[in-house]
C-alpha positions in Angstrom: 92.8 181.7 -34.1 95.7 183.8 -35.2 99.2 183.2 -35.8 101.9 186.0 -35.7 103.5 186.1 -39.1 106.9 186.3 -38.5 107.6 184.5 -35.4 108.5 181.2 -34.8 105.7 178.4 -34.9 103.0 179.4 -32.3 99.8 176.9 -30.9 98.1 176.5 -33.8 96.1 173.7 -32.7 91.9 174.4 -31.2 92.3 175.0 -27.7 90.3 177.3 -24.9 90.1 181.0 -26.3 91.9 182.1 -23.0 95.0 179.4 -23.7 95.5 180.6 -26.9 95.2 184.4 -26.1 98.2 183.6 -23.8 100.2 181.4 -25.9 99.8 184.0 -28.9 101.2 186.9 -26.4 104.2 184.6 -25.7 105.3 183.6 -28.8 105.2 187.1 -30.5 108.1 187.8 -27.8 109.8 185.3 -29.7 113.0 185.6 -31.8 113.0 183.9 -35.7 116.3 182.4 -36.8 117.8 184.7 -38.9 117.5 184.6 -42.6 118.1 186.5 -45.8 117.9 190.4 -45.5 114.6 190.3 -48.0 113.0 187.7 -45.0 114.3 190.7 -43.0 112.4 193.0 -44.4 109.2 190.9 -44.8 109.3 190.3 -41.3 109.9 194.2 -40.3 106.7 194.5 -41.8 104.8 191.9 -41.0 105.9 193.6 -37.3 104.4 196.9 -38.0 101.5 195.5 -39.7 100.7 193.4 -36.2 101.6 196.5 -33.9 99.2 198.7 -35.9 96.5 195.8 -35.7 96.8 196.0 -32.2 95.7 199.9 -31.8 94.3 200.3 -34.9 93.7 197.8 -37.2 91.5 199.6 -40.3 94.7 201.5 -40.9 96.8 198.5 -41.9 94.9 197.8 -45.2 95.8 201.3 -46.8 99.4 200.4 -45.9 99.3 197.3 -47.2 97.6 198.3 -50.9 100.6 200.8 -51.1 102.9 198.4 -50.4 101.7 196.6 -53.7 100.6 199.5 -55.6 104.4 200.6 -55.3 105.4 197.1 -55.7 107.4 196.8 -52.5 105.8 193.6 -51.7 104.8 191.0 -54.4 100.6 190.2 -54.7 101.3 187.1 -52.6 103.4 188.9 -49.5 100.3 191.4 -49.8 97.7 189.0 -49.4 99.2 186.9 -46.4 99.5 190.8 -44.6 96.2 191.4 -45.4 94.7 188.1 -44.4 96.9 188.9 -40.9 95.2 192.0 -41.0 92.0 190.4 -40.8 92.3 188.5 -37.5 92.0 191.5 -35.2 88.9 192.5 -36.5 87.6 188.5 -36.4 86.5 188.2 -40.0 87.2 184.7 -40.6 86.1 184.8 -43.8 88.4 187.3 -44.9 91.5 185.6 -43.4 90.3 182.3 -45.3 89.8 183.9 -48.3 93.5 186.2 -48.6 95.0 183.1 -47.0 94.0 181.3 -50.0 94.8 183.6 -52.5 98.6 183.9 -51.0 98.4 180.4 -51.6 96.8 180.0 -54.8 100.2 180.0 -57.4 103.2 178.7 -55.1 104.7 181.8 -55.2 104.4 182.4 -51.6 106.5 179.7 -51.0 109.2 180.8 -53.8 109.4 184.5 -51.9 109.1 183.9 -48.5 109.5 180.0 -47.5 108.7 180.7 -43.9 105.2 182.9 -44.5 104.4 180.1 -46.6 104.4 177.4 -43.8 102.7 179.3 -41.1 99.8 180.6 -43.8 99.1 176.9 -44.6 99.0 176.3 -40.7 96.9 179.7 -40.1 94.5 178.7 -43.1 94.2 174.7 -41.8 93.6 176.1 -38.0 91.0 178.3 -39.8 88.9 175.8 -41.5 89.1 173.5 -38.5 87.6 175.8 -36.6 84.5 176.2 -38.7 84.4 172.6 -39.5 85.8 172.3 -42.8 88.1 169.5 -41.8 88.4 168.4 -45.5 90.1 171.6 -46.5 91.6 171.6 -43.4 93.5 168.4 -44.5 94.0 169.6 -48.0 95.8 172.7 -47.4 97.8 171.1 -44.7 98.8 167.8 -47.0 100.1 170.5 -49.4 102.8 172.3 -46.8 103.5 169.0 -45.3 104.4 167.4 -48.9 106.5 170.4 -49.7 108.2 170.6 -46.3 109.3 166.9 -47.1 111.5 168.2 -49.8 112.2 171.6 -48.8 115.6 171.7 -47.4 115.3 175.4 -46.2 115.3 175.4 -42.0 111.8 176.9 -42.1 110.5 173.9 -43.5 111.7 171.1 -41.1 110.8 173.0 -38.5 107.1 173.6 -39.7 107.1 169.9 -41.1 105.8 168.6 -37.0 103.3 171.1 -36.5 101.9 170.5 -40.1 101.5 166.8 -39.2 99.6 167.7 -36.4 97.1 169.1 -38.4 96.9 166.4 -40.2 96.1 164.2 -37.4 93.4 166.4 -35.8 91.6 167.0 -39.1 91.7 162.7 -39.4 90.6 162.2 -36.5 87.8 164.5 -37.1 86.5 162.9 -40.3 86.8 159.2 -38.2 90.4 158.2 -39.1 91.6 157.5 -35.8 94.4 154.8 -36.6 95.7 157.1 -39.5 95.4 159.8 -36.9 97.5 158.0 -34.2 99.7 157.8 -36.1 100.3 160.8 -37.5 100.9 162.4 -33.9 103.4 160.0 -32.9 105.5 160.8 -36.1 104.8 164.5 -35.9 106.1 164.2 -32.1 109.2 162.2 -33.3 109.9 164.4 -36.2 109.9 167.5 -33.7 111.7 165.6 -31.0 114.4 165.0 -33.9 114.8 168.3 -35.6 116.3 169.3 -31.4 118.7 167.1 -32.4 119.4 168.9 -35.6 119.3 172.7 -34.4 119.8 173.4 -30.8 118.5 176.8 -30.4 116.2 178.1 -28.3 113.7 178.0 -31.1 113.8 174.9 -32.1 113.0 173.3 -28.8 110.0 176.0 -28.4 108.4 174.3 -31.3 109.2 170.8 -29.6 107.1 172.0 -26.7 104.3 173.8 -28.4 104.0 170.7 -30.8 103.6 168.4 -27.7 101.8 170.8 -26.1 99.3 171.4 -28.7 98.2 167.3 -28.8 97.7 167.7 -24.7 95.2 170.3 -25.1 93.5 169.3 -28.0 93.1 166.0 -27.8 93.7 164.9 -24.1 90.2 165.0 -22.9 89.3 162.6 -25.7 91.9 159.9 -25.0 92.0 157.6 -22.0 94.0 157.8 -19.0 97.1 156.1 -19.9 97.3 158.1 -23.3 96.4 161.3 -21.4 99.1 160.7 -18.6 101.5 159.7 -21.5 101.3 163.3 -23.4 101.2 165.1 -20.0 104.6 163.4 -19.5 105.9 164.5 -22.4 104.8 167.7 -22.3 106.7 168.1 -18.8 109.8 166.8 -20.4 109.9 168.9 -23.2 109.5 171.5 -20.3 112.4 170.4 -19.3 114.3 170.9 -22.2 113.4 173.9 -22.6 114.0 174.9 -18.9 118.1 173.3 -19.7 118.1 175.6 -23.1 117.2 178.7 -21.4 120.1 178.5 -18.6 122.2 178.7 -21.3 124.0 182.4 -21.8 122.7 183.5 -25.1 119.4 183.0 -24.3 117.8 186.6 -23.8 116.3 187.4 -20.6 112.6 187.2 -22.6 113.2 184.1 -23.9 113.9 182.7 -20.2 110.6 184.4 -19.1 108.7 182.4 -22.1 110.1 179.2 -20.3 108.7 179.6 -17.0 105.5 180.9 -18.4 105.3 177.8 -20.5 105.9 175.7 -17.8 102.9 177.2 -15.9 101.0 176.9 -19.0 101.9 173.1 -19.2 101.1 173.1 -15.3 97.3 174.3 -16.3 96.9 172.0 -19.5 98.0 169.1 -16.8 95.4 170.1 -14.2 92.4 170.7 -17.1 92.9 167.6 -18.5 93.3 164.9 -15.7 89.9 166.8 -14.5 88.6 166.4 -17.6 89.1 162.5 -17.9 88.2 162.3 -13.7 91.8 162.6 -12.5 90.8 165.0 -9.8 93.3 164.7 -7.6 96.1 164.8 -9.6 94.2 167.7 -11.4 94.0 169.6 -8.0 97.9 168.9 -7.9 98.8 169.7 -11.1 96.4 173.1 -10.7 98.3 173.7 -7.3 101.5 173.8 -9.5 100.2 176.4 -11.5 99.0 178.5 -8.7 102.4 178.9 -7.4 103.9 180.3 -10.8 103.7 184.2 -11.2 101.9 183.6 -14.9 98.7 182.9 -12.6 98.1 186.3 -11.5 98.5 187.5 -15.1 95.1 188.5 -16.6 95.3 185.5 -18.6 96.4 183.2 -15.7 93.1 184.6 -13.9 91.2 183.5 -17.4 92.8 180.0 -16.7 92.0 179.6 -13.3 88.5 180.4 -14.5 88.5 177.7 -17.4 90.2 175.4 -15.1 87.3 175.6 -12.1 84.9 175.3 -15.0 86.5 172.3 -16.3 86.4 170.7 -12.8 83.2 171.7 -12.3 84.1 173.8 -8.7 81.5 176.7 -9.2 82.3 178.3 -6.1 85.3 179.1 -7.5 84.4 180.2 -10.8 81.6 182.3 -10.0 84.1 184.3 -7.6 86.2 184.9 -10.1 83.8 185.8 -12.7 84.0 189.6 -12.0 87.4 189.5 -12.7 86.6 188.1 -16.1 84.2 190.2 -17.2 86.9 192.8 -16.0 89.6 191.5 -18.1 87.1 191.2 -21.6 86.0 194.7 -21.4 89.7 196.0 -21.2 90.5 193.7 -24.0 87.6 195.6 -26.1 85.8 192.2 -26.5 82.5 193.1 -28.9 79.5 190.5 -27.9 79.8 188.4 -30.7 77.9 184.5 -31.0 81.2 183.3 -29.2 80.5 185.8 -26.2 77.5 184.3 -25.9 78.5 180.8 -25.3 81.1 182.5 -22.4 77.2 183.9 -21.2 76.0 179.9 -21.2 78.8 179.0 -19.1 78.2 182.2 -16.8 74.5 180.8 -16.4 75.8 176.8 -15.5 77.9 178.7 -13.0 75.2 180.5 -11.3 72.7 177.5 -11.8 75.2 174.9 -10.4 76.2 177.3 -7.4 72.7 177.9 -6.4 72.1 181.8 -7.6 69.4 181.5 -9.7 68.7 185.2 -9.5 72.0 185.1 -11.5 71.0 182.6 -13.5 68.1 184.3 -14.3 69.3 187.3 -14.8 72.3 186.6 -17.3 69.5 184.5 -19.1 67.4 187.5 -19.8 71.0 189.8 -20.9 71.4 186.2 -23.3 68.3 186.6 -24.8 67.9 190.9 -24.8 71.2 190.7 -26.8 70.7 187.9 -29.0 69.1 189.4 -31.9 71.8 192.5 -31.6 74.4 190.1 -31.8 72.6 188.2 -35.0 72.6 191.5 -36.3 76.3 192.7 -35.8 77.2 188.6 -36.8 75.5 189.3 -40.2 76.7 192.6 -40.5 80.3 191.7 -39.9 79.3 188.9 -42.3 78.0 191.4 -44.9 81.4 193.5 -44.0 83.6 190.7 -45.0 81.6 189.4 -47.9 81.9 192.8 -49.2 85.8 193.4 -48.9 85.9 189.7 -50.7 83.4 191.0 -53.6 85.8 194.5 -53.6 88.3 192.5 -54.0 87.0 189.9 -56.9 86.4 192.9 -58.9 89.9 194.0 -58.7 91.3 191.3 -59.5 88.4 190.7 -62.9 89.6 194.3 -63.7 93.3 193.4 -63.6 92.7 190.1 -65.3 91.2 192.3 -67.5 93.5 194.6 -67.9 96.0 191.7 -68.2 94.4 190.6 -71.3 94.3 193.9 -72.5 97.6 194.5 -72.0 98.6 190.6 -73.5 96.5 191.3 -76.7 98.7 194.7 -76.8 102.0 192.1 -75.9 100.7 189.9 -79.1 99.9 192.9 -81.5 103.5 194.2 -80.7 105.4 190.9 -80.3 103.3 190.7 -84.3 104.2 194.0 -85.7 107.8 194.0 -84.0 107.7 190.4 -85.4 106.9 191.8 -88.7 109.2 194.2 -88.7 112.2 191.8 -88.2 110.9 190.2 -91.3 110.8 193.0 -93.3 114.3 193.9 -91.8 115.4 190.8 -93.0 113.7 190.7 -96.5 115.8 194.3 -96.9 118.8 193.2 -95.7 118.8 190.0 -97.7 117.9 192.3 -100.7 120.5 194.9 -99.9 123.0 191.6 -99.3 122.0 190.8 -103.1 122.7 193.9 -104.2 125.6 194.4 -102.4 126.8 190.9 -103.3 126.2 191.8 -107.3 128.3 195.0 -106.4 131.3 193.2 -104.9 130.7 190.9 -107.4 131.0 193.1 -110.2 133.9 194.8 -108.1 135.6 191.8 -107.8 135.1 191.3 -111.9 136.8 194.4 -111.9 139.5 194.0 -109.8 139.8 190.7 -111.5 140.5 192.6 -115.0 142.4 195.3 -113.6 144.8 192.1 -111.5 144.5 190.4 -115.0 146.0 193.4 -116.8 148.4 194.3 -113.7 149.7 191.0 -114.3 150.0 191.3 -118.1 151.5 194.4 -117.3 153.6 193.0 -115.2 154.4 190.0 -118.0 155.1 193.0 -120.5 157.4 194.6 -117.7 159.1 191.2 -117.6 159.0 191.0 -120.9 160.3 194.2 -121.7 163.1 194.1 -119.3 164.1 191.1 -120.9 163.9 193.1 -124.2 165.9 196.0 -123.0 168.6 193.4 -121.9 168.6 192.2 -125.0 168.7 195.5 -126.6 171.4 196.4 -125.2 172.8 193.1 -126.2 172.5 193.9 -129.4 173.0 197.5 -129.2 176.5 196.2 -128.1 177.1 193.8 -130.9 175.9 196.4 -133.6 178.3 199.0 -132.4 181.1 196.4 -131.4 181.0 194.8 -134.6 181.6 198.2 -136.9 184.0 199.1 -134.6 186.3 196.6 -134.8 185.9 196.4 -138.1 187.0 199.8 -138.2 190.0 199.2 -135.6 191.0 196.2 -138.1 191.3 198.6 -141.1 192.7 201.9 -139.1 195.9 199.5 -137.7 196.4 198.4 -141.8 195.8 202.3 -142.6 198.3 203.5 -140.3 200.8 200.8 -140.4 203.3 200.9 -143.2 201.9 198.4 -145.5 201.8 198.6 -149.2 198.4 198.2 -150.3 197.3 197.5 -153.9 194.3 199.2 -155.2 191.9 196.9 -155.0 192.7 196.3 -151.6 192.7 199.5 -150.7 189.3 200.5 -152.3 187.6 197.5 -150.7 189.0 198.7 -147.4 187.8 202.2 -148.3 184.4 201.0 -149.2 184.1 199.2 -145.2 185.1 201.7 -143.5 182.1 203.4 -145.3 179.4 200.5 -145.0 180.7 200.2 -141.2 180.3 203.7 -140.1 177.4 204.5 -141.8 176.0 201.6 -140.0 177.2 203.2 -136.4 175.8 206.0 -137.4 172.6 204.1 -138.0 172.0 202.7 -134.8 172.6 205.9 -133.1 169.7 208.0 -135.1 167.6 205.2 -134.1 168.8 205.6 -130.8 168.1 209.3 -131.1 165.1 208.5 -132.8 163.4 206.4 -130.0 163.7 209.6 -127.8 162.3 211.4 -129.4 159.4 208.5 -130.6 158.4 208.3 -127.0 156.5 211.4 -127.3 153.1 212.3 -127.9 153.1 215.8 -129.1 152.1 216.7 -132.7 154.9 217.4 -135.4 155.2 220.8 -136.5 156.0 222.5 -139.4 153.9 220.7 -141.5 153.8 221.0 -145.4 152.1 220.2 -148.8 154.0 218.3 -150.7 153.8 215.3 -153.5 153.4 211.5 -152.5 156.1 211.5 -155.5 159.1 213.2 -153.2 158.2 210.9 -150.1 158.5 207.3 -151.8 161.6 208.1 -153.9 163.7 210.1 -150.6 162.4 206.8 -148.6 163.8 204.5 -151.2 166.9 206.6 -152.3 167.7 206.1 -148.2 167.3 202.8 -148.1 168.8 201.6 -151.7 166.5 198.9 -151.2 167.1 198.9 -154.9 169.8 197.1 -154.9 169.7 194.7 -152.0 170.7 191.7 -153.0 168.5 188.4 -153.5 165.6 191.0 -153.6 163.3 192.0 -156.2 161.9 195.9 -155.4 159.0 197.4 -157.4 157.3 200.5 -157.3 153.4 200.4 -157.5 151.9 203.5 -158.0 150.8 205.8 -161.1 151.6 209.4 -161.6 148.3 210.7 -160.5 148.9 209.0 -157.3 152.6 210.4 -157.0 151.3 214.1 -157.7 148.9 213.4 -154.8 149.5 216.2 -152.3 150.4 215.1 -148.7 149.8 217.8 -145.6 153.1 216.3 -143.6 156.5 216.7 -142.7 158.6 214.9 -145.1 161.5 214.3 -143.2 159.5 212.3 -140.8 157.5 210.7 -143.4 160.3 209.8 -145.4 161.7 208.4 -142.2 158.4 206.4 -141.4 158.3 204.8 -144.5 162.2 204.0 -144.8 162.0 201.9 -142.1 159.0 199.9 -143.2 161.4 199.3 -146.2 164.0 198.1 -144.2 162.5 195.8 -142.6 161.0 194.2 -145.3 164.5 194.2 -146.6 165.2 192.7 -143.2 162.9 190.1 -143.0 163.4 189.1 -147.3 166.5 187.3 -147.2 165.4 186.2 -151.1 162.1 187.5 -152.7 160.2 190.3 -153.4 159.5 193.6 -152.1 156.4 195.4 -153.1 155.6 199.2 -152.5 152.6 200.4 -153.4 150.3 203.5 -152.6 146.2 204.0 -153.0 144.0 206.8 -151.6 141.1 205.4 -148.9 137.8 205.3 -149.9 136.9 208.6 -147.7 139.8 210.5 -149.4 141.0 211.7 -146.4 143.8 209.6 -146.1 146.9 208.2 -148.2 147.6 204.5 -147.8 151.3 203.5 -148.6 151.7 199.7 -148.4 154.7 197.8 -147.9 154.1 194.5 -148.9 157.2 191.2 -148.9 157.0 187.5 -149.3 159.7 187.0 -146.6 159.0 185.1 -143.0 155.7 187.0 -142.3 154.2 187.7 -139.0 151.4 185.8 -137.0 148.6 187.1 -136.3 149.1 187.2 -132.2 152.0 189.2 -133.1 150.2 192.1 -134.7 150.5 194.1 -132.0 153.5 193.0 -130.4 156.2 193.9 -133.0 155.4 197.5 -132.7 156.5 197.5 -129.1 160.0 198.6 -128.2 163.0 196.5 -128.2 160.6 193.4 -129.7 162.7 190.9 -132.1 160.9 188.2 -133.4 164.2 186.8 -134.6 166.6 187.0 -131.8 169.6 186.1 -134.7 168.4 188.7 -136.7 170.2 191.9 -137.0 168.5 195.2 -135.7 167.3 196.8 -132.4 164.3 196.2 -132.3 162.9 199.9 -132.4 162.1 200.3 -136.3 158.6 199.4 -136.4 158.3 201.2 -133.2 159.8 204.4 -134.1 158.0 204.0 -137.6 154.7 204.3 -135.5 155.4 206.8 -133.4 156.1 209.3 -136.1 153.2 208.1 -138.7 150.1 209.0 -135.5 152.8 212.0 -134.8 151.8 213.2 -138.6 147.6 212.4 -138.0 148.1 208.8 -139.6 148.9 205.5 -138.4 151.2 202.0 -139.6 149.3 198.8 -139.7 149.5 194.8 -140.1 147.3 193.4 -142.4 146.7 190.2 -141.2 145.3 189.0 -143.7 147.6 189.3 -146.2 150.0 185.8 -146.7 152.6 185.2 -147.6 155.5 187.1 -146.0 154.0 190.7 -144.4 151.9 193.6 -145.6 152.7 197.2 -143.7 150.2 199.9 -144.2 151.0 203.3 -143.5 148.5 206.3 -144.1 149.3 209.7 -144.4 146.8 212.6 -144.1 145.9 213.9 -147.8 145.6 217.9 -148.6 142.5 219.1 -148.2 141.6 220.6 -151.7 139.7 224.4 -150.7 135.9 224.9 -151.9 135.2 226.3 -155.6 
């Protein structure tokens, strides 16, 4: 039998073909509980794919392939339509095998909890009915189990009906305590979940599940267990009857509850004749007679079943035409389960006396009995060949799976591969950068290094410019008040002898010549701090250079020094290409401050061409305090003082440079020369013209 898809939970149990067409038609009239809007939307569709199957049900299988094709519906939603599809054409097989494969993976159960349930009941009904109480049990164990830990509302309410499968398929195989008691928990359990939900629903299930055990297995129990379920199948009636006065119960759902009392009335009446009751029976049948569900085409199919079942076959044979009536409209095809209806036709006759009848639907049983073998293995073929159809699909698309999972794994490999080499390149371009930076850094390193002995010189040259002008102070001051001093004695009317007044004389010489000193060096560091060439540049002899140089600095006849001049007159006639004043100048102030720095010694000039020729090297060589090596550099820096008692500005050495590189030469330290200090200055030497 079928179950509609989407409704709530419908007979599911084996009863008479004619109870179950009824019941079926009842509970598709039925309203579900509402759910999610995807439920909503799986149960729109299972609606159209039942209306459609009603007129014309070939259609629905198109429909439903493009439903997955365009992946509307997932493979599992697909197969439970198609295996509802199915039932209108009676191909069992078909059903069972769909049914199945919506079942196969769980994920049924994960998309639509409530399709889930009522395919495990439609699949256990299914195998029941062929025998296959085994599977039967199997399939229904599974739902049961999951129901038990489901907490969704579909699943408590299916849980009852689900037992009841149970029961029926154990009492099939021979487990009839097991079975026993599985009904009464199933009927509890339903009973219970009333208590829980109070809807209309709810209690529908409560009387289908009670119900279902009356018709199924009534006629197998004795009287007191038969009188007991026909008890509580009236009760539950009840219920239902006190549910549906209720306002918000629609005016269908009321119409379901007095058709399923009238249902209940005929189970009643068909079981107590079954188990000999036939009294009661004829009460209990009297019941149903009075309800309007009677006259219904399917209350004239239960009449039938009912005179059958009390064997009255009066009353069956007259309504037999009727029957037959009813079948045809319904399309019925004459199938192996026809035929059995044809049996009962021929008791009917043979019991009632019309063997002409009896005779005669004998002969239409036999005339039709190899047609029927036909269209059975026909339909068989039919269904056996949607099921191959559909094997092969699914091979292909397992095979196209694998195709497409080797194609997954070579890309997953090569985009794999990829990251790798990504990662080997980026880890090589990280090297390479990190070398860069770390050569940049290096650098910045040195360049901070030198800012910062920049800086240190800065520091170090402000210092020296404070000091500077220190001194610069003290060697102006000091002249000047020495001149003050003697220009008060001058002008005041004092009576000088001569010696006084030649030693004051000779003072106020020494004193402003040395003001007059500082400021050419003054004037001289100006114009040391450029770079540009000297002009004007001459030929002259090395001769008039060392004698202006030491005429200027009468270095002579400094006191506590010994001067000597080191040079033959070759050397002296040796043409220089300078500027003598500057020259002179240079080498004046190498003089002095050897004369400086000699407080007692020897001062030695001497002068030597370089081995190349090109250049003039005048030496100016003391055995005073000398100069570290550290220092080589440093002295020739402005405003630099070694001895910060010392007198001077600083600048000589300085200025002394400056004009030598001005000229195209240079002034040196030779470290190496101890004691006291060794000056080298070079001159450029006239380039004697070609022969």
């Amino acid at each position: 039998m079928k179950m509609t898809s989407h409704r709530v939970l419908h007979l599911t149990i084996p009863v008479p073909a004619l109870l179950l067409a009824a019941l079926l038609l009842l509970a598709a009239a039925c309203t579900r509980q509402d759910g999610e809007s995807k439920d909503d939307f799986y149960t729109a569709l299972s609606d159209r794919i039942q209306e459609t199957g009603a007129t014309h049900p070939d259609d629905n299988f198109d429909f439903i392939d493009s439903l997955e094709r365009e992946k509307v519906v997932p493979p599992c939603v697909a197969d439970y339509f198609r295996a509802n599809a199915h039932y209108p054409l009676q191909q069992y097989r078909a059903v069972e095998f769909y049914s199945k494969k919506a079942l196969s993976d769980g994920s049924l159960h994960h998309e639509w909890p409530s399709a889930y349930y009522i395919c495990s009941r439609n699949l256990a009904n299914n195998l029941q009915a062929k025998g296959d109480h085994e599977g039967a049990l199997t399939y229904a164990m599974a739902a049961y189990e999951k129901a038990q830990d489901d907490p969704l509302p579909d699943a408590k309410l299916n849980a009852p009906g689900l037992l009841l499968f149970i029961s029926i398929s154990q009492y099939a195989l021979g487990k009839t305590a097991e079975s026993e008691l599985h009904v009464e928990q199933a009927y509890r359990q339903s009973l219970e979940y009333t208590q829980v939900d109070t809807s209309f629903n709810a209690y529908y299930h409560f009387v289908v599940n009670t119900l279902s055990v009356l018709t199924t297995m009534g006629s197998n129990y004795t009287a007191e267990q038969a009188q007991r379920w026909i008890s509580r199948a009236e009760e539950a009636a009840a219920m239902l009857e006190r549910v549906a006065d209720r306002e918000e119960v629609s005016q269908m759902d009321r119409e379901l509850t007095h058709t399923t009392a009238a249902i209940i009335s005929y189970s009643k009446a068909r079981v107590l004749a079954l188990i000999g009751r036939q009294q009661q029976a004829d009460e209990a049948f009297r019941d149903f007679m009075a309800t309007s569900y009677a006259q219904t085409p399917n209350g004239i199919v239960s009449q039938y079943n009912y005179y059958y079942a009390a064997e009255k076959w009066p009353e069956a044979m007259a309504l037999m035409p009727q029957v037959d009536s009813i079948k045809a409209r319904r399309g019925h095809l004459l199938t192996l389960e026809n035929l059995k209806t044809l049996h009962s036709q021929y008791t009917i006759y043979q019991q009632a006396g019309r063997h002409d009848k009896a005779v005669e639907t004998a002969r239409y049983l036999i005339e039709n009995i190899d047609t029927v073998v036909r269209r059975q293995h026909q339909s068989v073929a039919d269904e056996l060949a949607v099921i191959f159809e559909t094997r092969q699909q699914d091979r292909k698309i397992a095979e196209q799976q694998l195709v497409i999972s080797h194609q997954r794994m070579l890309a997953f490999a090569i985009v794999m591969l990829l990251c790798v080499l990504f990662f080997v390149l980026f880890t090589l371009h990280n090297r390479k950068a990190a070398k860069k930076a770390l050569r940049e850094n290096k650098k910045l390193q040195k360049a901070y290094q030198k800012l910062t002995e920049a800086n240190e010189r800065a520091e170090v040259s402000s210092k020296m410019k404070t000091a500077f002008i220190q001194q610069i102070s003290h060697e102006i001051r000091t002249p000047l008040n020495i001149l003050s001093g003697f220009a008060q004695i001058v002008t005041a009317d004092y009576r000088l002898d001569d010696a006084t007044r030649k030693d004051a004389s000779m003072r106020i010489m020494e004193n402003t010549k040395r003001i007059t000193e500082v400021v050419n060096q003054m004037l001289e560091l100006s114009e040391a701090s450029t770079e540009t060439a000297v002009e004007n540049l001459t030929d002259m002899p090395l001769a008039d250079i060392l004698h202006k140089a030491i005429d200027e600095t009468q270095i002579e006849h400094a006191p506590n020094v010994s001067f000597r001049l080191d040079a033959d007159e070759t050397t002296k006639a040796t043409l220089l290409h300078t500027h003598q004043r500057r020259a002179a100048r240079a080498l004046s102030l190498l003089l002095d401050n050897a004369r400086k720095f000699t407080p007692k010694g020897e001062v030695t000039l001497t002068a030597t061409p370089t081995p190349d020729g090109r250049m003039m090297a005048i030496a100016v060589e003391d055995t005073g305090i000398g100069v570290s090596q550290k220092e080589a550099e440093h002295i020739f820096e402005e405003f630099v003082q070694l001895d910060e008692y010392s007198e001077g500005t600083g600048i000589g050495l300085t200025v002394a440079r400056s004009f030598a590189r001005r000229l195209g030469g240079d002034v040196v330290l030779d470290t190496a020369h101890t004691p006291g200090a060794r000056f080298i200055l070079t001159l450029p030497i006239t380039k004697k013209e070609k022969a």
